[in-house]
N, C-alpha and C positions, 0 to 999 in steps of 0.2 A: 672696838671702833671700826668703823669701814673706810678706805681709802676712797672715799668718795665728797666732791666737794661742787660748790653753788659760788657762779659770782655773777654777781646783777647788778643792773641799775632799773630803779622805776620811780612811778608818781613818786611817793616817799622821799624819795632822795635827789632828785633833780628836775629841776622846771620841763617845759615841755618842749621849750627851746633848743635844750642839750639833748631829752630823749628821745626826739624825734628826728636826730642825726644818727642815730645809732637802732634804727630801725633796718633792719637786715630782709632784700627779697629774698626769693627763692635759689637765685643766682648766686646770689652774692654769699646765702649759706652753704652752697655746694663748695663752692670753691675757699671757702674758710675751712668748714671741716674736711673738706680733702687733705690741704694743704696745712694740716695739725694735728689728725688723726694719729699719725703714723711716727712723730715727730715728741708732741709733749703729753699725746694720751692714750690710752690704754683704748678708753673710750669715751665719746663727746656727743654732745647731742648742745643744741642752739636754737632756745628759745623767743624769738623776736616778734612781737605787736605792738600796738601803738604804744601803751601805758608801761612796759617793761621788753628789755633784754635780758634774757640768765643763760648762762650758759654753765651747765651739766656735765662734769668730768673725772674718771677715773684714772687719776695720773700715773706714767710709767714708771715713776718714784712716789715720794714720799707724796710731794709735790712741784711741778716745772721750775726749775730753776730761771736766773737768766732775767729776762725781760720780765716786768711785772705783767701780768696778764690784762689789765683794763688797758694796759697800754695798747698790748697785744688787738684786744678788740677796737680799740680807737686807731691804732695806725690801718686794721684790714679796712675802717670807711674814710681815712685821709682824715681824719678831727683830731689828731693830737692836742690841737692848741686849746679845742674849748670845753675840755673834761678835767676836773679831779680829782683827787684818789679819794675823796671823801662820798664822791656821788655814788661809789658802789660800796657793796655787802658783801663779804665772805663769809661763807658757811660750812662746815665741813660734819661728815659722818652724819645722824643720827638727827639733825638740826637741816641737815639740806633734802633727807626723806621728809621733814615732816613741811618745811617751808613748800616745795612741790606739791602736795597733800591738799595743804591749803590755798596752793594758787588754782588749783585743778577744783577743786568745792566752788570756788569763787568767795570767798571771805576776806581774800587777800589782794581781790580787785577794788580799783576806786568806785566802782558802781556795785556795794554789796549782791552778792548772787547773779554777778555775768556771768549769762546763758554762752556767749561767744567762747571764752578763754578756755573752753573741754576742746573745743573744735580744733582749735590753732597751738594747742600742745598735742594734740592728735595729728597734724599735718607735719608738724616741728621733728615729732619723734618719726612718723611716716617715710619722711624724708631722709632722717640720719640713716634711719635702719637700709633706706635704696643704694646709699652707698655707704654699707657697711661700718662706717664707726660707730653703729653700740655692739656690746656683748653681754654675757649674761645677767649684769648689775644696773645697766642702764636699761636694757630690755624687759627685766623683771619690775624696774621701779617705776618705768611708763606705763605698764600694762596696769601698774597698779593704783596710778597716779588718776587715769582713766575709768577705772573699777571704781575708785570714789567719787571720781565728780557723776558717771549713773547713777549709785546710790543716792546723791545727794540730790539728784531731782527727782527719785522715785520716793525715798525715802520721809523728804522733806520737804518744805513749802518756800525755800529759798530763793528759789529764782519766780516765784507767782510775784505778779504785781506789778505795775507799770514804778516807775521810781528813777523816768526823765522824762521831760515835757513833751519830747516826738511822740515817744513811745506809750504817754496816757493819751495824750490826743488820739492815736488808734483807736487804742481801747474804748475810748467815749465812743467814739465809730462803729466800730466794732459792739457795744452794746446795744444800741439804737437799730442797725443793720446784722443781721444772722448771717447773709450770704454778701461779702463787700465784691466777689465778682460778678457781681449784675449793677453795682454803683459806679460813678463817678466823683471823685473828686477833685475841686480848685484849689492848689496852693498858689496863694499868694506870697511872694517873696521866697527870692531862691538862693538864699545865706545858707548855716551852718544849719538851726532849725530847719529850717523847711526840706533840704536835702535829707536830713535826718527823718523827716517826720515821712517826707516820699519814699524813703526804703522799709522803713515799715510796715506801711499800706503797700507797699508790690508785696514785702511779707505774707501777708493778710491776700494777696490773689485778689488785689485790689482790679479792678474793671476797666475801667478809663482814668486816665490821669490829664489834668491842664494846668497849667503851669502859668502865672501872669508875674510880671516882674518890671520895675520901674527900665531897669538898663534890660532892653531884649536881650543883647546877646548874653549875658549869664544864664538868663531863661531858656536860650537853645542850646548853652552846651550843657547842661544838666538832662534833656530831652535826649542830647546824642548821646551823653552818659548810661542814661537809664529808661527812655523811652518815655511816648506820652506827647501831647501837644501843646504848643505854646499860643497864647491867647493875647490878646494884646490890655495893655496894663490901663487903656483910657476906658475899657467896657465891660469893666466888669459888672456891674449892675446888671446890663445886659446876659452876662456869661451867667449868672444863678440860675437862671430855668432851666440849666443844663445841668448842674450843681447838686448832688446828696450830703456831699460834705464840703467844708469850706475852712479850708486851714489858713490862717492869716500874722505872719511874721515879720512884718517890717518896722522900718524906726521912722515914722512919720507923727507929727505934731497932731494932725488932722483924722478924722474918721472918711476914712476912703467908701463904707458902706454905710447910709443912714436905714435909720428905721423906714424910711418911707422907699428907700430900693430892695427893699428884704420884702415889705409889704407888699408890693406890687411883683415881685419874681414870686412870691406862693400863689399871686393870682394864677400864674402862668402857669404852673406847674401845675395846677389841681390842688391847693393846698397838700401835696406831698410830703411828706416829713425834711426835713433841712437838720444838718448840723451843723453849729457854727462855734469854733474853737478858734479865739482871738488868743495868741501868743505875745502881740504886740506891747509893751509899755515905752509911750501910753498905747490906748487902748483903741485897738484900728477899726474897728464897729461898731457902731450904739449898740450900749447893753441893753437901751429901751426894744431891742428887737426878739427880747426873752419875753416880752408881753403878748408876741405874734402867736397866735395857734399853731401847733405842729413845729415849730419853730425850736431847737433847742440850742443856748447859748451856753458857753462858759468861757468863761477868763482865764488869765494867768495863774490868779487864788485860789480857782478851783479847781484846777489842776494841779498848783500847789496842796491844797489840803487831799487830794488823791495821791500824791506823792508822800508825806509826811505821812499815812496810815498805814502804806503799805510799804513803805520805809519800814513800822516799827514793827510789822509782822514777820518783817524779811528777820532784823534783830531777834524775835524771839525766836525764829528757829537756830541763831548759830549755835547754842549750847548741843540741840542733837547735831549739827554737823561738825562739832568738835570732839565730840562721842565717837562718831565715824571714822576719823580723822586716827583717833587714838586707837580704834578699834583693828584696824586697817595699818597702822604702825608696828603697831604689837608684831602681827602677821607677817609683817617684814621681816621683821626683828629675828622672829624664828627660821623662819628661810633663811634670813643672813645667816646666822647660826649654825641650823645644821650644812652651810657649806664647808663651816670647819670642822663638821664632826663627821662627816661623810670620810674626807681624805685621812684622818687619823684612826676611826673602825678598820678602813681595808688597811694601813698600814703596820696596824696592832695584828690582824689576825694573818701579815705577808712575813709580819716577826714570828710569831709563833709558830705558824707553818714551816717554814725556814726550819727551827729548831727541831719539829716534829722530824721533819726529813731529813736533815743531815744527822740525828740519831739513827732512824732506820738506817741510815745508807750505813753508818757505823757498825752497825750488831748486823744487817741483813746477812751474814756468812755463820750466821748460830741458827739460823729457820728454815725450811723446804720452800719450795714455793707457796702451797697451800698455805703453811704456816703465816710465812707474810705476808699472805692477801687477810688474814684473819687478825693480825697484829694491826694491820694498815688499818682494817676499819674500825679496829677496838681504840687504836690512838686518836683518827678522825674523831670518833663519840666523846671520846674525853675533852679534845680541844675546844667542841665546837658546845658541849656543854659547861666548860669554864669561859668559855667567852661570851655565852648567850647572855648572861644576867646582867653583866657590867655594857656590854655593848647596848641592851635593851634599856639600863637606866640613865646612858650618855645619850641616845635618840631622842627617850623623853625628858630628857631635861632639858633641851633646848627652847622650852620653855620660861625659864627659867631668865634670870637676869643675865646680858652677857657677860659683866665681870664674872659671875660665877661658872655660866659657861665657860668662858675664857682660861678660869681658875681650874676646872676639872679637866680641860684637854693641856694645859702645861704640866700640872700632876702627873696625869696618866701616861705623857710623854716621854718625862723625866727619870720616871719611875721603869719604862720599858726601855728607855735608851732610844726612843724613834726622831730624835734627832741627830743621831751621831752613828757614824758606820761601823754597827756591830759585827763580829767575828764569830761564830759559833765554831766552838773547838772541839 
């Protein structure tokens, strides 16, 4: 087993009310793990984005006594009162290597196959390592946490596919247009959607951005946020001659666009190609404006049914990223391992040498010099040939399951004495 242990809270386990108090900046992690590094861990690293906090620790004992640690995490952001003990997970050894595994794949995010969550355990560990709380088991198990989520976009089709409504509406964009930095697009409504759908297309080296919005000022500070210009929300019909894509999110009764302002802005345009993605329900454009040439419409459903396909494609790949997953464990496994076979080979062969030499130092007054330099090296050949074979099949076997690992380094321990302070007489 490894002294190594996982406590989190995420979607799973608490609304978004609670986990979005327990979202940790940059700051705020420095001075958490400063201020515990030294104190309840060995080593610590502190995982925090929107959907999940974990935090990664190799304790200076068994495990931190004392204060229970969600607590811990709840008094460093002042929320005692509105967490508990049920909203988090403990993990420990061989179950918190593989949990990390899978949050690094992205299999274990709310949005199957998030592309973000490699980036933001890459900064998390970044971070720990600038002010020195990991060491060798947490450093070994980020690097490795990282080595699978590239396998798992090289390897696999997990993260392809649009599978949230910002982010197909791109794509539809994005198929229609090859080059989106020569386009323009209108979003309409500047809520949760539309902001989401506008970081995408910057994504995408999107071209011009406009922005119209029933309350302006939301419309401008989204522009001071992320750039782009604000339109005014009575003229639109006017603003499509300007317009290659037209994203439209608001909660309005009425079609703010009809068929006959769509018809008349392709006059203007040159009949140009239009894309027009209504997010709205109900539905904030005549869908009769998908009869227009060059014109292309979709709704809410069809971007629904583009979500749902690539939804189940995402699903067929997790079998190979759990392959990964396990493939990539294993590998641990034996690294962990041979760290305890490493310290008990030189300790075997610091017993044996020991004994080699305090014989010669014993008989050295029966041989010449010559003689003992020719005893020395006849004894060396003998030791290092009874220790080659056993030493060679304790290396490979860390292969091997660790109880039985575990089982052959207490045998060979017990058997040599290398835990207890031998006397050679």
């Amino acid at each position: 087993m490894i002294n190594l242990f996982c406590l989190g809270i995420n979607h799973r386990t608490a609304p978004i009310e609670v986990r979005e108090k327990f979202s940790f900046s940059n700051e705020e992690l420095r001075a958490f793990l400063s201020s515990t590094k030294g104190q309840k861990f060995n080593e610590v690293v502190l995982v925090s984005t929107c959907n999940r906090t974990e935090l990664y620790f190799v304790p200076k004992n068994e495990y931190p006594n004392g204060t229970p640690l969600w607590q811990t995490l709840a008094t460093a952001k002042n929320i005692s009162g509105i967490v508990k003990p049920e909203n988090f997970y403990h993990l420990s050894s061989y179950n918190a290597v593989k949990h990390l595994l899978r949050v690094a794949s992205g299999i274990d995010s709310m949005i199957l196959g998030d592309i973000q969550i490699l980036g933001q355990i890459k900064d998390s560990f970044l971070l720990a390592r600038e002010i020195s709380s990991t060491g060798v088991i947490l450093t070994r198990l980020f690097n490795k946490s990282l080595h699978v989520g590239k396998r798992v976009r090289t390897e696999t089709a997990l993260g392809e596919g649009a599978v949230s409504v910002s982010y197909a509406a791109t794509e539809l964009a994005s198929k229609i247009f090859d080059d989106l930095s020569k386009r323009t697009a209108l979003l309409i409504g500047a809520g949760e959607t539309g902001e989401l759908t506008k970081k995408h297309l910057l994504e995408k080296k999107l071209g011009k951005l406009l922005i119209a919005n029933r309350t302006r000022e939301r419309a401008e500070e989204l522009v001071g946020k992320f750039g782009g210009s604000v339109v005014e929300f009575s003229n639109l019909a006017n603003e499509l001659k300007n317009a290659d894509i037209v994203v439209s999110s608001i909660n309005i009764p009425t079609h703010i666009l009809t068929a006959s302002d769509i018809k008349q802005a392709m006059k203007q345009r040159g009949n140009r190609p239009l894309v027009i993605v209504d997010i709205g329900v109900p539905r904030n454009i005549d869908p009769a404006c998908n009869k227009i040439d060059n014109v292309f419409y979709h709704d809410i459903d069809a971007l629904s049914h583009i979500i749902d396909v690539n939804l189940e494609r995402r699903k067929a790949e997790v079998p190979k990223v759990q392959q990964i997953i396990l493939d990539e464990l294993i590998d641990f496994s034996n690294w962990y391992n041979s760290l305890q076979v490493t310290p008990t080979i030189q300790q075997l062969r610091e017993s044996v040498e020991a004994i080699r030499r305090g014989e010669l130092e014993k008989h050295r007054h029966h041989f010449s010099d010559e003689q003992l330099q020719e005893v020395e090296l006849i004894t060396n050949r003998i030791v290092n040939k009874i220790l080659h074979q056993p030493m060679v099949n304790l290396k490979n076997g860390t292969a091997s399951s660790e109880d039985e690992t575990r089982h052959k380094l207490h045998l060979l321990r017990s058997l040599f004495g290398l835990d207890k302070k031998v006397t050679h007489e």
